[in-house]
C-alpha positions in Angstrom: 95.6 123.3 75.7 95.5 125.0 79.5 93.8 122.8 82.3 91.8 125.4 83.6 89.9 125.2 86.9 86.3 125.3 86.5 83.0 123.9 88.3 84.1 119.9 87.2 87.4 120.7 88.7 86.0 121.3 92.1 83.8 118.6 91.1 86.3 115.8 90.8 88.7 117.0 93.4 85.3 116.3 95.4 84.9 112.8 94.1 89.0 112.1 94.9 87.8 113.4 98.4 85.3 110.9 98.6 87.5 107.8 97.7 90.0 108.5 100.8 89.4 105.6 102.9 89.2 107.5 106.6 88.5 110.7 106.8 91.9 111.7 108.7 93.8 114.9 107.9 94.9 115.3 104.3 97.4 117.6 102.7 96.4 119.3 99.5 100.0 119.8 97.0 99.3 121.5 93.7 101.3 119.0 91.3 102.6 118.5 87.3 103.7 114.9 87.3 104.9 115.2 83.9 107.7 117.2 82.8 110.5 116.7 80.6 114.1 118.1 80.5 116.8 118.4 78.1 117.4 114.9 78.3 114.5 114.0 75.8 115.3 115.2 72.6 112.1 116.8 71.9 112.8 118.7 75.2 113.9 122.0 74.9 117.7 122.6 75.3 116.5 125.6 78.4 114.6 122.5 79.8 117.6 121.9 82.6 117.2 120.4 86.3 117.7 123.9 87.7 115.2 125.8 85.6 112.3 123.1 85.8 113.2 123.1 89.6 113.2 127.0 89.6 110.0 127.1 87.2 108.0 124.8 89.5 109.0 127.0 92.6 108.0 130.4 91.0 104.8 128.7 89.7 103.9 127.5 93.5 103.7 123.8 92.6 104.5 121.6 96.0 105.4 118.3 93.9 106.6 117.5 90.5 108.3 114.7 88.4 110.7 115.0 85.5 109.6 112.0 83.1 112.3 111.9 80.3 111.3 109.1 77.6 112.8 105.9 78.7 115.1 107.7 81.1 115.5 108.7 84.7 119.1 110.2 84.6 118.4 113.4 85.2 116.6 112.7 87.7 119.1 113.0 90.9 120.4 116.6 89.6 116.6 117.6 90.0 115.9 116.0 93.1 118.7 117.8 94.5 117.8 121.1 93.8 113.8 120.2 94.4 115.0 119.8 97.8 116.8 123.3 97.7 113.6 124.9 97.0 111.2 123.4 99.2 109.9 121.2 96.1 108.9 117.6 96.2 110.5 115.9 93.4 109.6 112.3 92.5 111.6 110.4 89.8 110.1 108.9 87.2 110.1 108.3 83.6 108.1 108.1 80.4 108.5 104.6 79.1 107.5 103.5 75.3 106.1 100.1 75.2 106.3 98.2 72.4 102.9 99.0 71.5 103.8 102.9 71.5 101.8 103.5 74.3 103.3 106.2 76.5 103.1 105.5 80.4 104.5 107.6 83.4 106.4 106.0 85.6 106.7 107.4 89.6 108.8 105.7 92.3 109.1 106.3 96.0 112.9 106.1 96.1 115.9 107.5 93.7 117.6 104.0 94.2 114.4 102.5 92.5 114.1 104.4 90.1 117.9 104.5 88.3 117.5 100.7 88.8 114.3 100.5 86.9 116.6 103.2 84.4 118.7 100.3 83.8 116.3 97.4 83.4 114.4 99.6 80.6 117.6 100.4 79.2 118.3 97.0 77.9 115.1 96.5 76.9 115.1 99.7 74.7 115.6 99.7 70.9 119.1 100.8 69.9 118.9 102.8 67.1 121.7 106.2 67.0 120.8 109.6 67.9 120.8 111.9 65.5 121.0 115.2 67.1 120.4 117.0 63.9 117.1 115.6 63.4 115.3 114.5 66.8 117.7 117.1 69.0 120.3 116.6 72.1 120.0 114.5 74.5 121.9 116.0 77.7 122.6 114.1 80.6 122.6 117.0 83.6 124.2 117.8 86.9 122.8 120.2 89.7 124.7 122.7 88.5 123.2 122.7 85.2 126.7 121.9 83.5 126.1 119.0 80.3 128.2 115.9 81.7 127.3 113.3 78.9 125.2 112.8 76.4 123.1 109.1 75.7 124.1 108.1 71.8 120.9 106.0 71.4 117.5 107.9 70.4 115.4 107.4 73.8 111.7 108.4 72.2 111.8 104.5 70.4 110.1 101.8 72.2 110.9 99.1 74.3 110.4 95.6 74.4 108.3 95.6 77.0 104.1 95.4 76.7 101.3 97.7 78.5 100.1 94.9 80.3 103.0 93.6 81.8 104.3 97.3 82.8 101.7 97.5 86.5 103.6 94.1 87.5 107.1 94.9 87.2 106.9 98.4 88.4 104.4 97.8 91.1 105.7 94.4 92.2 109.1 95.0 91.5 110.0 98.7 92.4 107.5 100.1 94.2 106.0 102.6 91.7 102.9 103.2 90.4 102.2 103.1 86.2 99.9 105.8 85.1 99.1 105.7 81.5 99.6 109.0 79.9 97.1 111.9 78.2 94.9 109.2 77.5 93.1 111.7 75.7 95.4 112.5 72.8 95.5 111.0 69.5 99.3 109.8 69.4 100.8 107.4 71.9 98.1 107.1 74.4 96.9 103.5 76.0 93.3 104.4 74.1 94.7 105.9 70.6 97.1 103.0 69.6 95.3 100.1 71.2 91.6 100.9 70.8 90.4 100.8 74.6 91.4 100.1 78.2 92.1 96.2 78.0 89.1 95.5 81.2 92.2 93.0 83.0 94.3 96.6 83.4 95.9 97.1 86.7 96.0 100.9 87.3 94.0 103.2 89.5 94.9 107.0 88.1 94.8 107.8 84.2 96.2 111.2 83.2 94.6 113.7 81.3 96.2 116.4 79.3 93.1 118.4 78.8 90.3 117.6 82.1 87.8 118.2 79.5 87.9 115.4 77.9 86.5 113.5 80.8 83.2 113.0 80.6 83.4 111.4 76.9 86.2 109.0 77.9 84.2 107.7 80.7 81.6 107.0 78.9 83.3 105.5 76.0 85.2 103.3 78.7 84.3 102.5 82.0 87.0 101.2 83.3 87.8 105.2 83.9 85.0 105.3 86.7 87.1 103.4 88.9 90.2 105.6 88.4 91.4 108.7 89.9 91.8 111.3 86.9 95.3 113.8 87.0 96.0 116.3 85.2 99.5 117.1 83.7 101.2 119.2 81.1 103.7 116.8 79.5 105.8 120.3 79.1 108.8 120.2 76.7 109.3 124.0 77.6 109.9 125.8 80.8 106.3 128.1 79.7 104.2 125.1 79.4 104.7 123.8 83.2 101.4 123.6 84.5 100.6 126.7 87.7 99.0 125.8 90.4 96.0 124.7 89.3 95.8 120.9 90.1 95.5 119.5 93.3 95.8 116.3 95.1 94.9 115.3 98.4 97.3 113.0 100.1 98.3 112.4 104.3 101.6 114.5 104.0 104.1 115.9 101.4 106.6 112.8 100.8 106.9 110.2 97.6 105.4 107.6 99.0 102.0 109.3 99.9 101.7 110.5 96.6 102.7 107.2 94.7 100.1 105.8 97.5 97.3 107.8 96.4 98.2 107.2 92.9 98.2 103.4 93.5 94.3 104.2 95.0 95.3 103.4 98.0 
């Protein structure tokens, strides 16, 4: 379903105003902070660094992240070609915890993020890729050209928990955790554990469809505390969110956003 801009829109983007700690100048970036590419398998295979980068530019979106389940490797072919096109691209991922719950993962630095790759890597569960069944799994250049392929099936989970995940990527590589659409019915923080455990960590919750708001605040209100984002979770180069969604942050860089995601 389309995020579409209405009256609660401007109404949030009010309330996000009014949690800035100062009132200095902010920069408003139109943002989707969850994209995949071909290297999920559910991705589509037209889902390559240089079309999302492209897509993004021709949709007038100032900041994105490619969040491949349990992966960031395609990350540096992106952020090279976000770069090209006047795009902010921050890596991330979409980790599996072991409790299926789906969380996006944003870090201020490329280093951090392919080290953070690794560390999730060994904590994934092996089990082959079957191509003919859950589809490829293409590890991409900037050029677009296919330069390996990863043999184990990246959607399975890891080893690691929901409420360890704020600790180790907050503490230990400088990201910000964001559980994901929170408001579907399949591998969302609320759908396969029940409700926010009130001990949680994070300060933004995404959203797959804003309207959904109001009844998940009220069901749980740990959400009044958080800043709300939208994103499209695309798997195809037609579902990447336009310009629609906003945040307001003290300049176009990594760090600003993942600040303001933090709640900072």
């Amino acid at each position: 379903m389309e995020c579409k801009r209405t009256a609660m829109q401007r109404d949030l983007g009010q309330e996000h105003e009014d949690l800035q700690p100062d009132r200095q100048e902010f920069v408003e970036l139109s943002y989707d902070l969850h994209i995949h590419s071909c290297l999920s398998p559910c991705g589509d295979d037209d889902m390559t660094p240089g079309n999302i980068v492209g897509m993004s530019a021709i949709k007038g979106l100032d900041v994105i992240a490619v969040t491949d389940h349990n992966s960031c490797r395609n990350c540096p072919a992106v952020m090279k070609l976000a770069k090209q096109y006047g795009v902010l691209a921050i890596p991330g991922m979409e980790l599996t915890t072991v409790e299926e719950v789906h969380a996006v993962c944003l870090f201020p630095e490329l280093s951090a993020a392919m080290e953070f790759d690794r560390f999730v890597y060994e904590k994934l569960m092996k089990f082959p890729n079957r191509e003919e069944i859950f589809g490829k799994q293409q590890i991409m250049n900037e050029e677009d050209i296919c330069i390996g392929t990863e043999p184990n099936l990246l959607i399975n989970s890891t080893e690691l928990s929901f409420d360890e995940l704020w600790d180790i990527i907050a503490g230990q590589y400088g990201g910000v955790m964001i559980p994901a659409h929170i408001d579907k019915n399949a591998n969302s923080l609320i759908s396969n554990l029940g409700f926010v455990p009130p001990e949680s960590k994070f300060r933004t919750a995404e959203l797959h469809d804003m309207a959904a708001l109001s009844k998940l605040k009220k069901s749980d209100p740990y959400l009044e505390q958080c800043r709300i984002i939208c994103d499209s979770d695309a798997h195809y180069l037609e579902h990447i969110h336009e310009a629609e969604w906003k945040l307001k942050v003290r300049e176009k860089s990594a760090a600003a956003v993942i600040g303001y995601l933090k709640g900072e």
